[in-house]
C-alpha positions as CSV (number, residue, x, y, z in Angstrom):
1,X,4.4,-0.2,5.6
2,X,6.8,1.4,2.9
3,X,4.1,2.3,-0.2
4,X,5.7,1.5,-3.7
5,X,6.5,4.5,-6.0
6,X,3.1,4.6,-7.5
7,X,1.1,4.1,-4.2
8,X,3.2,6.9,-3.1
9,X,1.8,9.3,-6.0
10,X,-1.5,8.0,-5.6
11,X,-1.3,8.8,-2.1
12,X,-0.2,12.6,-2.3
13,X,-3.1,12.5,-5.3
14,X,-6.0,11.5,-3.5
15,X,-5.0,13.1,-0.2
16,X,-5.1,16.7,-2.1
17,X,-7.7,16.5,-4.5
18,X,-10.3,13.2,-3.3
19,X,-9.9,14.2,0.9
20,X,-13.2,12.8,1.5
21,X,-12.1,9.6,-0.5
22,X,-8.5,9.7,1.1
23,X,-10.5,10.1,4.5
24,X,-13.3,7.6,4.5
25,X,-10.2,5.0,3.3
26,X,-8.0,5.9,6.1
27,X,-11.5,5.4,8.4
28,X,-11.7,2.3,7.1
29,X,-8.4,1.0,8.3
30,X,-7.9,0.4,4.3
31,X,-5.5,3.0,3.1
32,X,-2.5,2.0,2.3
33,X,-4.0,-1.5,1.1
34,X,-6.5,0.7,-1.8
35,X,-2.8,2.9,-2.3
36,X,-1.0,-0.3,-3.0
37,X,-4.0,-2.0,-5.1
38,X,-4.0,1.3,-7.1
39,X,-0.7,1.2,-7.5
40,X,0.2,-2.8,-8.6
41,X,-2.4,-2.0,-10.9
42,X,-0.6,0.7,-12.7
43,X,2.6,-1.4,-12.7
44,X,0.6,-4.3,-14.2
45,X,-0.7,-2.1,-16.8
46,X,2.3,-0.3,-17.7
47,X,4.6,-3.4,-17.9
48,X,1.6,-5.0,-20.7
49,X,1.9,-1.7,-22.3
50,X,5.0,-1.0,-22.9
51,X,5.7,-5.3,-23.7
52,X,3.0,-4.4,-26.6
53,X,5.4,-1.6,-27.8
54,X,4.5,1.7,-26.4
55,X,6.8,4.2,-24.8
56,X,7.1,4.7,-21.4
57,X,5.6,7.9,-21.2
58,X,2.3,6.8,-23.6
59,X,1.6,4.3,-21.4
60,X,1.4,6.5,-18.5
61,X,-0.9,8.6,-20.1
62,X,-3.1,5.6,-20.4
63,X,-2.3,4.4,-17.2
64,X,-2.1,7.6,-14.5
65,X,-5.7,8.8,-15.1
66,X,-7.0,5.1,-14.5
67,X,-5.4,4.1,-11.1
68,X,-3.4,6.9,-9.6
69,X,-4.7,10.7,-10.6
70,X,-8.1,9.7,-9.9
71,X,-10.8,12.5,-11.5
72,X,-10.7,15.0,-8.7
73,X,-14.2,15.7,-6.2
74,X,-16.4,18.2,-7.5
75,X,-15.4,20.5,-4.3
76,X,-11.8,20.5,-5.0
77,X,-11.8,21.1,-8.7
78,X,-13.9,24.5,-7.8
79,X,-11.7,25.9,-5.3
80,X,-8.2,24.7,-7.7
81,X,-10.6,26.8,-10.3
82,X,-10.2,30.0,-7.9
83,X,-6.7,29.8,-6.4
């Protein structure tokens, strides 16, 4: 399966900073389905966004956070706080 441009993102996201996330997915058999929900989402945001007037690069600040750089695990953001 070829991940859209924003699954793709998400992907490299989670599988740095949520591994137990991007693991128990990939367990699941569900990976690249949650990637590609994650990332249609965004899309769908960022199109009703911008179609209400905002700039490209507001809306991803809205929208990134939400759907693709998901808040990182505890574990990770300690050991990004020492390196």
């Amino acid at each position: 399966m070829q991940l859209s441009h924003w699954a793709k993102m998400a992907k490299m996201h989670w599988e740095e900073f949520l591994p137990n996330y991007y693991s128990s997915l990939q367990k699941q058999g569900i990976l690249e389905q949650e990637l590609e929900k994650a990332g249609e989402k965004a899309a769908d945001m960022m199109g009703d966004l911008m179609e209400g007037g905002m700039r490209h690069n507001e809306a991803e600040e809205i929208v990134l956070p939400q759907f693709i750089f998901l808040t990182p695990e505890k574990d990770q953001m300690a050991l990004k706080k020492y390196n």
